[in-house]
Phi, psi and omega in degrees: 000128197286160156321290197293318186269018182275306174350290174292325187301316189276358177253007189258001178285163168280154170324307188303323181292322158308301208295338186288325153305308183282335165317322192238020191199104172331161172281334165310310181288339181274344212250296155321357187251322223264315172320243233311349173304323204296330186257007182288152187219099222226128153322173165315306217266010185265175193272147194287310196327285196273007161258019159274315180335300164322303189294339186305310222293326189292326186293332188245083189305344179255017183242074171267324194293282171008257176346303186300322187278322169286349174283337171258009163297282191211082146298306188305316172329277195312322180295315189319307181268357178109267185219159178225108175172190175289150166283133227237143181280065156335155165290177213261126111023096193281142141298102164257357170181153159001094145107009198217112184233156159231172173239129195260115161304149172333144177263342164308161139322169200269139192212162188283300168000304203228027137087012163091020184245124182239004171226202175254136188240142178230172172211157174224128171274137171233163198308330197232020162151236162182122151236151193266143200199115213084114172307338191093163190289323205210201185300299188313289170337287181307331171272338183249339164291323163310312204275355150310301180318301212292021191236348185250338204209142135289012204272169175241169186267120188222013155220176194184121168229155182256121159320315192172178189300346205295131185320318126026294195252282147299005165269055135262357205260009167276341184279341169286340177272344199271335160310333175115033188248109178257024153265065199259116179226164178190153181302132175324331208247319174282308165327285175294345092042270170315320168283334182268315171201074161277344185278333175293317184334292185311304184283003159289318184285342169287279153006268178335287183299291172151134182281359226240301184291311189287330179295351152297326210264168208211146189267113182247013195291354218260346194257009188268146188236114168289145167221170159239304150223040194191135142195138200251151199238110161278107193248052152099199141055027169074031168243178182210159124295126182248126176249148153200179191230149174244357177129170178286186203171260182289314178215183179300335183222131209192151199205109178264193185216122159205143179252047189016269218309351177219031169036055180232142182218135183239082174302339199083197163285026161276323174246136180253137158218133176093282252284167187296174168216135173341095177221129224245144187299335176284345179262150189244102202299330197303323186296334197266304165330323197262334186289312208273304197274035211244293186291340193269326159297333155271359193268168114335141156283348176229048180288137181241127170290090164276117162298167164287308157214143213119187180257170197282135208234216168210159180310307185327285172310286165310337147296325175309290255258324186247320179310295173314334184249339131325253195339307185303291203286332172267041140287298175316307192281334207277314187280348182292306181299294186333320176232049165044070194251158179241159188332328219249333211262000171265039121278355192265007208265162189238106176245050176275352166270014161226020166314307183296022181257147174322104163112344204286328190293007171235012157286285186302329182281343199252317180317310199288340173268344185285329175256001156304292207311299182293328167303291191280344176094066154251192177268156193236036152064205176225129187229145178211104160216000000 
């Protein structure tokens, strides 16, 4: 391992974390420590800074003990805190109502540009506290998202819900727990989801993202308050949450939010506004039709909508946007089978009235072959993301 890249292992600590170093480790040792990175073989997913550490203490067996108490001071420092590092420049927070925000994430794919946050993180201030919905892609998020909240409210965060399994959406959720917020819920089926492949989840999204912002994060699903399709949250001053699930779609398991006392709802990724929409080997369009007009029959009609991705909308637009473009397409591809067109032949289907949405040319083409696949019973392959 070159100089420059032990450099970056020491630049992602804080100033506070070097001096603790040199405080508790001669310079000799650090110089010898710094040789020996070249034989370290650190997992993916682990922090490289403390698996050189490790390998120094096996090559020098009598300072293993040390070694070991500072690498588990401090992991705990870090659990402790959440996360350690710089506050990462999130976008600025829409207002949608008195006490109620969100940060509408990229519409692009998750890219190191924008820290993997590609959907939306909201907060609602409440009488006995404020909860949030979606943990963030990774720590770094999660941590800069807290201290947004905490610039607007002195309230502590005391409730915390995930949309679905997608990395997206939980992997930020060990720096919420590790902060002390011990109201983590999430839909029965995205939980255990999640729990099954969180290490491919992380590592893809470390890949993707960046490992440095990702490597923190830690599967905490065992710390999560499961439901299936109902669980009502009293969070004080005669308001509530209502989590509930209508069923799968985008993904198998999935947790919207509505809060009556503000005619407000947190679709989750059953519903979009603009950006094109995803559909992934695990999602099942036909369930997502019947999920989306399952929820749009229990709402208000004029109920205001935070999407899963977009900006804060009305039931109207997000049925257009999302409902609408199911329908279109698997009417197309469905008329494609009929006159016994095969998989190669749903490019030719014309989805050019939704080119301008974000995202659709890395989109349109794999969506329209996912519901070939899904008409005929084909295979629609594994994806963890």
């Amino acid at each position: 391992m070159s100089i420059a890249q032990v450099s970056t292992m020491f630049s992602r600590y804080t100033f506070t974390h070097r001096a603790r170093c040199l405080a508790v480790l001669p310079l000799s040792l650090l110089f010898a420590f710094s040789a020996s990175l070249s034989s370290a073989q650190a997992a993916d997913n682990s922090d490289p800074y403390l698996a050189g550490f490790a390998a120094y203490a096996k090559e020098n067996g009598s300072l293993t003990a040390s070694v070991d108490a500072y690498i588990k001071d401090v992991t705990n420092t870090v659990r402790k805190a959440g996360y350690v590092g710089k506050e990462l420049p999130l976008p600025k927070p829409t207002k949608v109502m008195d006490g109620v925000y969100t940060v509408v994430g990229s519409l692009i794919w998750h890219t190191p540009e924008n820290y993997g946050l590609n959907n939306n993180l909201s907060w609602v201030e409440f009488a006995d506290g404020v909860f949030v919905f979606n943990a963030g892609p990774n720590p770094a998020v999660a941590y800069s998202f807290h201290q947004m909240i905490k610039r607007h409210t002195n309230k502590s965060v005391k409730w915390l819900a995930v949309e679905n399994s997608q990395g997206h959406a939980y992997l930020g959720a060990s720096y919420w727990a590790d902060i002390g917020v011990k109201n983590l819920y999430s839909n029965q089926r995205a939980n255990q989801d999640f729990a099954n492949g969180f290490e491919q989840i992380k590592a893809s999204w470390a890949a993707r993202v960046g490992q440095a912002i990702t490597q923190d994060a830690r599967d905490v699903s065992d710390k999560f308050i499961e439901f299936e399709d109902k669980l009502v949250i009293d969070v004080g001053g005669g308001e509530t949450v209502e989590l509930l699930n209508f069923g799968p779609g985008h993904t198998p398991g999935s947790t919207l939010a509505y809060i009556p006392s503000r005619n407000l709802l947190f679709t989750g990724d059953v519903g979009y506004n603009k950006r094109s929409l995803a559909f992934f080997p695990y999602t099942h369009v036909g369930h997502w039709i019947d999920t989306f007009k399952a929820m749009q029959a229990a709402m208000p009609v004029d109920v205001v909508v935070i999407p899963g991705h977009g900006a804060p909308t009305d039931m109207a637009t997000v049925a257009r946007d999302t409902l609408g473009y199911m329908e279109f397409l698997r009417a197309e591809v469905q008329k494609k089978i009929d006159a016994g067109g095969k998989e190669e032949d749903m490019s030719s289907i014309d989805q050019s009235q939704y080119k301008a949405r974000p995202v659709y040319e890395q989109t349109h083409q794999n969506n329209a072959v996912h519901l070939y696949k899904e008409l005929t019973g084909g295979d629609l392959g594994t994806s963890f993301e």
